[in-house]
C-alpha positions, 0 to 999 in steps of 0.5 A, a space after each residue: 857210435 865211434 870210428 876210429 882210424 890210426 892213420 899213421 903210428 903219430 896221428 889217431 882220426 876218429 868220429 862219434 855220434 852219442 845219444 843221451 838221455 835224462 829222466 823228467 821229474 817233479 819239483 817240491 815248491 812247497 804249499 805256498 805254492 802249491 802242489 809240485 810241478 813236472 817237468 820232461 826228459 832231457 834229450 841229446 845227441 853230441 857229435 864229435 871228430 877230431 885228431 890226435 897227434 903227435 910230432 917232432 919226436 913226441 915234443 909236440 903233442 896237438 889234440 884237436 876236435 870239433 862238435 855238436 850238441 842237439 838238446 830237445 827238451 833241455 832242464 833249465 833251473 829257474 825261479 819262480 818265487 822269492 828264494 825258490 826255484 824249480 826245473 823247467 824245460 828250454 825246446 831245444 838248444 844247439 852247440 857247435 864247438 872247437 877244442 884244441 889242446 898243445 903241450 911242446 916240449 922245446 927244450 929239457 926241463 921246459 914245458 909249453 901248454 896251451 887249450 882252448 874253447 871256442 863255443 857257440 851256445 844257443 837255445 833255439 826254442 825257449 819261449 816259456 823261461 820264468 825270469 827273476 822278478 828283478 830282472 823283468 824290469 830290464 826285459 820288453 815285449 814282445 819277448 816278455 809275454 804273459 800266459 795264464 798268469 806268469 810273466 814268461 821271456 821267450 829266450 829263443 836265440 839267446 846264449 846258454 847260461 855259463 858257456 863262454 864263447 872263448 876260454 883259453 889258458 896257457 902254462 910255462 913250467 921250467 924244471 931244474 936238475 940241481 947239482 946236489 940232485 934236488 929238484 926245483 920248479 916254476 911255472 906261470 899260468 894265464 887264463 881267460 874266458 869271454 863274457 859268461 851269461 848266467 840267466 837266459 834273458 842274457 842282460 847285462 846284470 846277470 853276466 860276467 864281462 870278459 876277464 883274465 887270471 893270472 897264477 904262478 907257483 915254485 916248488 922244490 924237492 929234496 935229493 932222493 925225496 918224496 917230498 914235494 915243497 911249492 908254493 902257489 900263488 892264484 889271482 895275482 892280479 887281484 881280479 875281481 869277477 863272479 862266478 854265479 847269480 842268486 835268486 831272490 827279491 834283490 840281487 846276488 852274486 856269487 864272488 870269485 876268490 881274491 889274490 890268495 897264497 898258500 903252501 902245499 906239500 905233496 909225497 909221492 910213492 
């Protein structure tokens, strides 16, 4: 279900309310094992109302929105044994957000962009998640509990897995005409993202600390070409940061890519 309303020729409101829904299914965990496990369907309604706008003669675009996700029954992958990992189902989770995205234009040839993600991620029934064994230690009652047989962790309350509670990045891109009719170009960018959580138990181990990331590139196209010429540089700053946790009896971490440089050429028609 969506309004929208064109308030003025510069400025689009709209509201939506959208139901979505993911069938449940079976893991094959294999005979060790034993036979296959189910899990349930996934349920959402999103909610979303924002603003989409132009101003100052089309220099300066603001695009706004607020919204919410209700989960009931929300897929989780978790583990369950060394090296193996089955889908389960979290009661529900909620997700009340902010995105706003400007693009300005203050003078010929230079652009300013900058978006942002502001979240608050939480699950609100997930009292049967199935922690990494080397996690457990790290874990205490009354949250950590047993029931037939399996060490649960009641992650009611807790963050979602990979959803920042801030994320942000800005760009500057200045382009010049040059006398001979080529093009050249430089842009900057600047990145950053709050603490990410890659397990529901939300402990230190398992998540990423808040990190930045810098990348530039130039590039220059010849008169009356085609042909685009730059060369791009990402994590200049040589950050190092993880992008994801393994499973298994030790612990593992997925790295993010290092300071790297390369060349890239484009051809338009």
């Amino acid at each position: 279900f969506e309004a929208d309303w064109q308030a003025t020729p510069d400025a689009l409101l709209y509201a939506s309310a959208t139901n979505g829904y993911k069938s449940g299914g079976y893991n094959e965990t294999g005979r060790a094992l034993g036979p296959a496990l189910s899990f349930g369907p996934e349920n959402i309604w999103a909610y979303e109302a924002g603003a989409k706008t132009d101003w100052f003669d089309h220099s300066l675009r603001v695009n706004v929105a607020f919204f919410r996700y209700n989960w009931s029954g929300l897929q989780f992958k978790s583990s369950i044994g060394v090296e193996t990992t089955a889908v389960s189902n979290a009661g529900g989770a909620v997700t009340n957000g902010f995105e706003a995205n400007v693009i300005y234009k203050p003078a010929r040839g230079l652009t300013l962009e900058a978006h942002t993600t502001l979240l608050d991620a939480k699950y609100t029934s997930f009292n049967n998640f199935s922690p990494q064994q080397i996690f457990v230690a790290y874990l205490t009652a009354p949250r950590l509990h047993t029931t037939n047989g399996l060490t649960l962790y009641n992650a009611t309350g807790n963050h979602l897995v990979e959803a920042p509670a801030v994320s942000l990045s800005t760009s500057a891109q200045k382009d010049f005409d040059l006398a001979n009719g080529a093009d050249l170009f430089v842009r900057g960018e600047y990145e950053y993202t709050a603490r990410v959580y890659f397990d529901p138990s939300n402990i230190a181990l398992a998540s990423q600390p808040a990190y930045s990331i810098v990348n530039g590139s130039i590039g220059y196209s010849p008169s009356h070409s085609h042909w685009i010429v730059s060369l791009w540089g990402k994590n200049l700053a040589d950050t190092r940061y993880i992008v994801g946790i393994g499973t298994s009896s030790i612990f593992t971490a997925a790295i993010g890519d290092p300071r790297t440089f390369g060349l890239r050429i484009d051809y338009t028609y």
